[in-house]
N, CA, C and O atoms as CSV, one atom per row, in Angstrom:
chain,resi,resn,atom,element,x,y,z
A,1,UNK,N,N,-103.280,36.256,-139.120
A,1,UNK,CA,C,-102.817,35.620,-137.901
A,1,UNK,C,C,-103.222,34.152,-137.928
A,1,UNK,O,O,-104.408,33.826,-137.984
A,2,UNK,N,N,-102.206,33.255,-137.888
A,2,UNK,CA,C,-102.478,31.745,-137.761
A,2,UNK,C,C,-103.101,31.437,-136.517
A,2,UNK,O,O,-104.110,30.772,-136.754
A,3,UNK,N,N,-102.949,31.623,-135.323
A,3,UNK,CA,C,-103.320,31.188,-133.756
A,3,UNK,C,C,-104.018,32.776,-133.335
A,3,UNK,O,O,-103.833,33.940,-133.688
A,4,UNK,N,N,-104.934,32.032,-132.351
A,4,UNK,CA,C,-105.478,33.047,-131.466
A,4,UNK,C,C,-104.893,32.851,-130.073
A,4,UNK,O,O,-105.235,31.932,-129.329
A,5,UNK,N,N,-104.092,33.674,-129.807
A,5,UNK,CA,C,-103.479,33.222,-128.223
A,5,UNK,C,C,-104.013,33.770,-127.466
A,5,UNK,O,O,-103.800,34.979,-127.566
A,6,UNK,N,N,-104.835,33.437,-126.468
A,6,UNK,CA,C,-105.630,34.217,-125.356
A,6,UNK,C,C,-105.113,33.703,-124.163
A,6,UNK,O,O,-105.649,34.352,-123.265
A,7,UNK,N,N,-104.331,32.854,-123.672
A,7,UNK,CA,C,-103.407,32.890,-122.624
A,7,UNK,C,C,-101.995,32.333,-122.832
A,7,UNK,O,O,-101.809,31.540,-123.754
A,8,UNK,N,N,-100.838,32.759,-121.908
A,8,UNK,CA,C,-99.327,32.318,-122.017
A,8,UNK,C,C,-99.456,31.688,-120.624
A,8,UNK,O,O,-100.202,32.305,-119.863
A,9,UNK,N,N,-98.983,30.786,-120.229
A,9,UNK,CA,C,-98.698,29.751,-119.381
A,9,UNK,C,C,-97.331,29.597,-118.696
A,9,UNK,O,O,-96.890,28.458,-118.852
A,10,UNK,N,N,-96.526,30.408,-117.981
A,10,UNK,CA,C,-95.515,30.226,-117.057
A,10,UNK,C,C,-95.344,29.627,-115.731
A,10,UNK,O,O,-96.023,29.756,-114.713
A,11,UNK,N,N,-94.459,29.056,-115.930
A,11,UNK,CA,C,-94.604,28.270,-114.774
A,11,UNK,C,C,-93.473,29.134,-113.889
A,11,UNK,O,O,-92.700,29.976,-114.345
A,12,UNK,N,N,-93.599,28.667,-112.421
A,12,UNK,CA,C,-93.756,29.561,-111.467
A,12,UNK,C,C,-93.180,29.162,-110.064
A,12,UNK,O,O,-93.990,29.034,-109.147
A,13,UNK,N,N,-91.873,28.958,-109.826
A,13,UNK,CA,C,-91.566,28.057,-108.663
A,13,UNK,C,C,-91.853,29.185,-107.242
A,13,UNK,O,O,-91.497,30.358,-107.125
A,14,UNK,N,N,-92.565,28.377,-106.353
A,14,UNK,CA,C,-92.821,28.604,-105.080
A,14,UNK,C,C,-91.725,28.592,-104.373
A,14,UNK,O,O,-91.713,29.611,-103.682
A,15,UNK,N,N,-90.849,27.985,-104.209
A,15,UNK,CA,C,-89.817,28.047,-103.412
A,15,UNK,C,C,-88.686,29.327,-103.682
A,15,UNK,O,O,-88.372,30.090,-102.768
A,16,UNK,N,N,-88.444,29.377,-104.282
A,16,UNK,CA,C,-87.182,30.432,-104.737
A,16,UNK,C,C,-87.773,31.824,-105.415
A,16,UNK,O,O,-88.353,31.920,-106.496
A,17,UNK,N,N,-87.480,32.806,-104.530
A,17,UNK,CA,C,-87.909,33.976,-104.774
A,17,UNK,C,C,-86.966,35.186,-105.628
A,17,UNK,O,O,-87.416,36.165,-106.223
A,18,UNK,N,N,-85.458,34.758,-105.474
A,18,UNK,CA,C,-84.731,34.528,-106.605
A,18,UNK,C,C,-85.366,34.158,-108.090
A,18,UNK,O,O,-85.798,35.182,-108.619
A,19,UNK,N,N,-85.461,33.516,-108.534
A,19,UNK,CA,C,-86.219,33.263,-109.419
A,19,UNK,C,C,-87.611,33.548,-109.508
A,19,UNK,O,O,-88.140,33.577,-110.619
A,20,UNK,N,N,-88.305,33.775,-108.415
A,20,UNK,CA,C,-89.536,34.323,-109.135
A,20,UNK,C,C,-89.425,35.898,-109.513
A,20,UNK,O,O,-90.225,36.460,-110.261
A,21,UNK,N,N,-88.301,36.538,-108.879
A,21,UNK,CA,C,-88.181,37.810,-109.754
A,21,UNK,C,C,-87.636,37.957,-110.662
A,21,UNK,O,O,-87.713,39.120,-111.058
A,22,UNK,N,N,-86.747,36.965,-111.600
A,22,UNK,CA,C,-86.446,36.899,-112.597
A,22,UNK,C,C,-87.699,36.656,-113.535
A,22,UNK,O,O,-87.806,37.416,-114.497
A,23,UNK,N,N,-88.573,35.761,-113.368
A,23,UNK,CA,C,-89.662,35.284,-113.944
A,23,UNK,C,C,-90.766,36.835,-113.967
A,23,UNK,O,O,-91.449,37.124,-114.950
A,24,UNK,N,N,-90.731,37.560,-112.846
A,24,UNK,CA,C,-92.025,38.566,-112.726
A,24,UNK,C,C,-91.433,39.449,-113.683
A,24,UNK,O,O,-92.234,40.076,-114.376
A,25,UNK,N,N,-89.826,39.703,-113.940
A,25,UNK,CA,C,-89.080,40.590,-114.992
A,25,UNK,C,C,-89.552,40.375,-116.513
A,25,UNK,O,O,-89.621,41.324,-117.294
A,26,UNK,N,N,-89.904,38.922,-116.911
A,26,UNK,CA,C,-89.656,37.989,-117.706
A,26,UNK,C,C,-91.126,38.684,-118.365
A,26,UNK,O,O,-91.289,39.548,-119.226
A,27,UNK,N,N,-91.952,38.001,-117.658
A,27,UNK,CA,C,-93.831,38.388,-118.001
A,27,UNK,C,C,-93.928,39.891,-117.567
A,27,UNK,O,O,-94.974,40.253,-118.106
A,28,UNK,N,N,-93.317,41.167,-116.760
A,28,UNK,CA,C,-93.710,42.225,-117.302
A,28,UNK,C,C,-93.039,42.501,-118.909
A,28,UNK,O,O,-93.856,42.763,-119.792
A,29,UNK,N,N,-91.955,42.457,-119.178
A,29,UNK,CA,C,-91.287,42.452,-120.812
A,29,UNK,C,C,-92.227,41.626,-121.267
A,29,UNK,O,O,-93.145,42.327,-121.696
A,30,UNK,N,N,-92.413,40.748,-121.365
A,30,UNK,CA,C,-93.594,40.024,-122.329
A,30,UNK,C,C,-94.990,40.501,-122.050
A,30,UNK,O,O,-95.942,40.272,-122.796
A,31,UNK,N,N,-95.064,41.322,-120.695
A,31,UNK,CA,C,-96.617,41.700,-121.190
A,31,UNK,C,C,-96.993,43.154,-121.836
A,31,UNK,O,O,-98.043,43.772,-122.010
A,32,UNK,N,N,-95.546,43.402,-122.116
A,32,UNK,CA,C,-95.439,45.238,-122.911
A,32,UNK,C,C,-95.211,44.929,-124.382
A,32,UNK,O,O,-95.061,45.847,-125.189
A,33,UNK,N,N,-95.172,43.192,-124.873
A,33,UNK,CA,C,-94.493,43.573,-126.193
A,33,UNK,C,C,-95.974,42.361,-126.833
A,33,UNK,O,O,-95.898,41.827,-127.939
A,34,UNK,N,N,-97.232,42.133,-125.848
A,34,UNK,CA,C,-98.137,41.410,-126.534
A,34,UNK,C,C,-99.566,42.072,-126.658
A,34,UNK,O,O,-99.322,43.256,-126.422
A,35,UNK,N,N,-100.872,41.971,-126.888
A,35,UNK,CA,C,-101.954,42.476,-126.895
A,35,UNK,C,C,-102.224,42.375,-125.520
A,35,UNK,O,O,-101.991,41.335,-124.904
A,36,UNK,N,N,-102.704,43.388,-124.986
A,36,UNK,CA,C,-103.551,43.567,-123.040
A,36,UNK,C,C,-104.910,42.183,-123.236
A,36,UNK,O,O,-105.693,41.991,-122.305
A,37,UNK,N,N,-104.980,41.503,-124.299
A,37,UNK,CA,C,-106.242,40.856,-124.448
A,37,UNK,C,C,-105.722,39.132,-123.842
A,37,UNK,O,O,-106.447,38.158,-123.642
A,38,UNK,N,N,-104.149,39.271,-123.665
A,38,UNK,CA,C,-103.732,37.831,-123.652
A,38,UNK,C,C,-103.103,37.855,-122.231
A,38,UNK,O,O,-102.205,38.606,-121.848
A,39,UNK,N,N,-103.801,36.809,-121.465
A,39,UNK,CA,C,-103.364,36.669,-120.522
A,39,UNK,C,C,-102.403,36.079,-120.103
A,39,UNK,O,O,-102.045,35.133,-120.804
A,40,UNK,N,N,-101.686,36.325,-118.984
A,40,UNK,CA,C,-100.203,35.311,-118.950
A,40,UNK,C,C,-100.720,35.018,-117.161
A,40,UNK,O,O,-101.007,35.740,-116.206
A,41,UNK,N,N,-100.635,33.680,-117.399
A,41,UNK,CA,C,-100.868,32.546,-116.642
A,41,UNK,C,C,-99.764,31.834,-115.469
A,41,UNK,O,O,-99.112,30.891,-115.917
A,42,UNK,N,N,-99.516,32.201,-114.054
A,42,UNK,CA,C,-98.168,31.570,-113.628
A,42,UNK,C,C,-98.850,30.235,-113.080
A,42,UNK,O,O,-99.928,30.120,-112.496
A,43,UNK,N,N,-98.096,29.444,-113.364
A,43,UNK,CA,C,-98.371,27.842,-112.652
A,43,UNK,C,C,-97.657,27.682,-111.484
A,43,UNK,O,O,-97.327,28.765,-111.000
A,44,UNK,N,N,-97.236,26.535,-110.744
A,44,UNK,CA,C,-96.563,25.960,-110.043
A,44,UNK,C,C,-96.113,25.438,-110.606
A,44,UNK,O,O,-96.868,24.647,-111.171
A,45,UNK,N,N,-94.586,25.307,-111.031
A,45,UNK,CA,C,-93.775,24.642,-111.299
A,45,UNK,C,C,-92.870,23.376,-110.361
A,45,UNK,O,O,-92.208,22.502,-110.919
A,46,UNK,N,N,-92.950,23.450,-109.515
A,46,UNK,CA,C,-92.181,22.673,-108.270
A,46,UNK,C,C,-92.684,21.410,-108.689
A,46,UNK,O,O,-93.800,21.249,-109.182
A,47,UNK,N,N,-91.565,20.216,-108.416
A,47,UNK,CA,C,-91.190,18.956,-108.641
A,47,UNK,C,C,-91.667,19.052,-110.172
A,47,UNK,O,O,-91.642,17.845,-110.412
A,48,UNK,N,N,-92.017,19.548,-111.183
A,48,UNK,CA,C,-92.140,18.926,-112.969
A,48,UNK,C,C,-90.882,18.375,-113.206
A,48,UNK,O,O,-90.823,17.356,-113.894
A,49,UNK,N,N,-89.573,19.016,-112.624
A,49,UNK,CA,C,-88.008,18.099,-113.416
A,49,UNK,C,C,-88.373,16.890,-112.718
A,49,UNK,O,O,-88.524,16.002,-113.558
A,50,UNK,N,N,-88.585,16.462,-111.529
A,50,UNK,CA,C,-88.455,14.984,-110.950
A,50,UNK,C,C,-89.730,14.485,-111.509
A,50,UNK,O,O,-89.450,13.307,-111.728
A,51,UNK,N,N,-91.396,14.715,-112.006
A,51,UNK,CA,C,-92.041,14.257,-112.638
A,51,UNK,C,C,-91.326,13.802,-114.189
A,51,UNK,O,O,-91.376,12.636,-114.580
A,52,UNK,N,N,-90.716,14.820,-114.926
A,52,UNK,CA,C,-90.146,14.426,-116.104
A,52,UNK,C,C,-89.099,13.422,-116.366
A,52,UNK,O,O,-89.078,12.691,-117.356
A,53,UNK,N,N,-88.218,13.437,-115.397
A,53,UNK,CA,C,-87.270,12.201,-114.760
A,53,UNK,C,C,-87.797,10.739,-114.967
A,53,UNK,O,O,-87.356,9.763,-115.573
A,54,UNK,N,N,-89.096,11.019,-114.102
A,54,UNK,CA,C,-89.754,9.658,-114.164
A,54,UNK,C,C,-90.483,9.205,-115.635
A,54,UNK,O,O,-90.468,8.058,-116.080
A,55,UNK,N,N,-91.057,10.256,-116.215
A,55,UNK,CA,C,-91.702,10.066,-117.706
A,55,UNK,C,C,-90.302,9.194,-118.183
A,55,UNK,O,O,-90.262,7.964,-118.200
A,56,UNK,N,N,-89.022,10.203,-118.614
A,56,UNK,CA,C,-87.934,9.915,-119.577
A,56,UNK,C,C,-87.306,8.761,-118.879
A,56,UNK,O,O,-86.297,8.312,-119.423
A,57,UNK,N,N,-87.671,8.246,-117.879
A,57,UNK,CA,C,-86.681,7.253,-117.598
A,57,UNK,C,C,-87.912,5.969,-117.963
A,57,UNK,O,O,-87.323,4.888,-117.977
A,58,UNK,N,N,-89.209,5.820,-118.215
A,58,UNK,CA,C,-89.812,5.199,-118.227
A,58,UNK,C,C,-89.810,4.727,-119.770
A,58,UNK,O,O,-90.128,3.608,-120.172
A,59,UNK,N,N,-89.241,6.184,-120.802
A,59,UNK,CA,C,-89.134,5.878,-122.331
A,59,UNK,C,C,-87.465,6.101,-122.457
A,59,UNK,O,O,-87.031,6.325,-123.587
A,60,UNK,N,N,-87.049,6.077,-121.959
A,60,UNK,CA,C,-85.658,6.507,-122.114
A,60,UNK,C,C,-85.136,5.197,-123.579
A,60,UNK,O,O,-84.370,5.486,-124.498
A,61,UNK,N,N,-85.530,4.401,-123.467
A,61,UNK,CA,C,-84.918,3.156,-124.650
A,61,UNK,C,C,-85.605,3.724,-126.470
A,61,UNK,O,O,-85.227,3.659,-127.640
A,62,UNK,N,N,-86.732,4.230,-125.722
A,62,UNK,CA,C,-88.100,4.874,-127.151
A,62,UNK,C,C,-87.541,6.083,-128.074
A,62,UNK,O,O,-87.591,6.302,-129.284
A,63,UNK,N,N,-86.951,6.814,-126.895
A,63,UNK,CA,C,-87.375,8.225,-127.261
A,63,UNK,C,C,-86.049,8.859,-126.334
A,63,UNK,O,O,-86.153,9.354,-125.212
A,64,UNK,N,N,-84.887,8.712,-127.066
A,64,UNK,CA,C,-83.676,9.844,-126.472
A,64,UNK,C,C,-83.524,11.362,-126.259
A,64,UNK,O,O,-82.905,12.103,-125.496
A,65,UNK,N,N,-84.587,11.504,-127.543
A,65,UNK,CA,C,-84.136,13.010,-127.830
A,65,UNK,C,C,-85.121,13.521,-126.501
A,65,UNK,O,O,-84.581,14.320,-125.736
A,66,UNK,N,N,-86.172,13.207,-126.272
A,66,UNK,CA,C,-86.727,13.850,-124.958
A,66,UNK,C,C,-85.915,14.381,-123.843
A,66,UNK,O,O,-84.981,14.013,-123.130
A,67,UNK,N,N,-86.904,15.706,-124.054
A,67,UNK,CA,C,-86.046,16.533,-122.276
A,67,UNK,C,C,-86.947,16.285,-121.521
A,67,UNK,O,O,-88.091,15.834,-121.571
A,68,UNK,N,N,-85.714,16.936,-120.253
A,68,UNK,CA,C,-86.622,17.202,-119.047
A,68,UNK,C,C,-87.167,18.417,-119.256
A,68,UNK,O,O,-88.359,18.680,-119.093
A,69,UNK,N,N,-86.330,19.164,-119.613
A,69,UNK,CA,C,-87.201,20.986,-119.690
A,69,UNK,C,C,-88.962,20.730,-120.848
A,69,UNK,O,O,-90.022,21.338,-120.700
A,70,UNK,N,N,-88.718,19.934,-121.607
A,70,UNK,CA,C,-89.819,19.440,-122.824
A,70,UNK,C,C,-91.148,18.697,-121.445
A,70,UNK,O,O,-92.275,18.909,-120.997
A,71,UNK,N,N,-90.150,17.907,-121.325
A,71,UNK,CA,C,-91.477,17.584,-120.324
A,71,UNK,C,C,-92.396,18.211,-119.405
A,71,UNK,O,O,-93.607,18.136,-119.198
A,72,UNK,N,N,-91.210,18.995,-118.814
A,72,UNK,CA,C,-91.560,19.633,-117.237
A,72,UNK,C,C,-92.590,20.913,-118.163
A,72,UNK,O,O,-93.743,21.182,-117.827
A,73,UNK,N,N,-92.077,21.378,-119.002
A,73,UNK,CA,C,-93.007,22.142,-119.910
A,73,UNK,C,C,-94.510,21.533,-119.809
A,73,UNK,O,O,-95.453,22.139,-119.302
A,74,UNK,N,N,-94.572,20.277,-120.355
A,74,UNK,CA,C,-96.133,19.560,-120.599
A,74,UNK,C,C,-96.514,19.291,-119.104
A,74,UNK,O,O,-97.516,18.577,-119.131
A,75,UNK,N,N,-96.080,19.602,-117.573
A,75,UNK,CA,C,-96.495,18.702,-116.938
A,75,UNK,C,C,-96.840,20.579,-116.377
A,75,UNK,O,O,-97.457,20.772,-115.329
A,76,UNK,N,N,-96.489,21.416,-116.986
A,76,UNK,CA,C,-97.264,22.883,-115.917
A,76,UNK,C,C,-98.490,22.988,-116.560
A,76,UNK,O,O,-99.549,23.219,-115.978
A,77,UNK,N,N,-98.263,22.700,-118.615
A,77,UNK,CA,C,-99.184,22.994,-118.814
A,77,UNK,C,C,-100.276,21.678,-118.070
A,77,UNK,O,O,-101.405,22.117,-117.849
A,78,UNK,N,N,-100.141,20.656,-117.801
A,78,UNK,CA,C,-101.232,20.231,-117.801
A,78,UNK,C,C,-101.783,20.038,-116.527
A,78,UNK,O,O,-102.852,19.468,-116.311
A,79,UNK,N,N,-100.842,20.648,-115.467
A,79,UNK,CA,C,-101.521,21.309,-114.370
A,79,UNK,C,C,-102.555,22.666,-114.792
A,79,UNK,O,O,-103.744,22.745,-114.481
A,80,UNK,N,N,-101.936,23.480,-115.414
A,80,UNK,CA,C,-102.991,24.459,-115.638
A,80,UNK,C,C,-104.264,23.997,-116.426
A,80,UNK,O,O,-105.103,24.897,-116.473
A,81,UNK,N,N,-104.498,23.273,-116.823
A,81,UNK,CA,C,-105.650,22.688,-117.488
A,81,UNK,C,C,-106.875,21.915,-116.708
A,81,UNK,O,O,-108.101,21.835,-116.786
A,82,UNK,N,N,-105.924,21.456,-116.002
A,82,UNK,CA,C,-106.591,20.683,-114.684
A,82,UNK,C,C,-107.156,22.305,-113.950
A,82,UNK,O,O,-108.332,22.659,-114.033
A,83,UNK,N,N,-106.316,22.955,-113.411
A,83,UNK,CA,C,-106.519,24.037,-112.571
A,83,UNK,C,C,-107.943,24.807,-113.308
A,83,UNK,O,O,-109.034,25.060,-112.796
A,84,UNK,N,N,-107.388,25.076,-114.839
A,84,UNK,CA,C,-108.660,25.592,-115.158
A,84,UNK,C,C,-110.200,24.675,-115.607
A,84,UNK,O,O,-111.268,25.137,-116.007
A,85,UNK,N,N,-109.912,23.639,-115.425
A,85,UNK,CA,C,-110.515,22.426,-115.716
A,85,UNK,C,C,-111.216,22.667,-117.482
A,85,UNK,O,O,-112.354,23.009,-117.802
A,86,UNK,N,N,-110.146,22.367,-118.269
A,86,UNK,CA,C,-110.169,22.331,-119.327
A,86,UNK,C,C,-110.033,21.129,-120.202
A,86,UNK,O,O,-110.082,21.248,-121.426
């Protein structure tokens, strides 16, 4: 095994409950097909696309290929890092 994964990190919108049962569908299937030792983590996801907006529009001349989904990705994880103060 290359990585030790001891937590998965989903992010997690508060507003739409629609989607958070797609998401609770999402992490029970992923928590039947990984080790019981790895935890899966929901964040808050709310406003990361309009945080990422502002990143990519700030490099938008640098760096095209950047997403918003790429970003909004780095901005749950690094709420959860903060959250876990890591």
């Amino acid at each position: 095994m290359r990585y030790r994964v001891k937590n998965i990190v989903v992010g997690y919108p508060k507003k739409s409950e629609i989607i958070q049962e797609l998401i609770d569908g999402f992490i029970k299937n992923l928590s039947m097909m990984i080790s019981e030792d790895i935890v899966i983590d929901k964040i808050d996801e709310d406003y990361t696309t309009v945080e990422a907006g502002e990143v990519i529009s700030n490099f938008r001349a640098k760096e095209e290929k950047t997403t918003k989904d790429t970003i909004s990705a780095m901005k749950i994880l690094e709420r959860y890092l903060v959250i876990k103060d890591i």
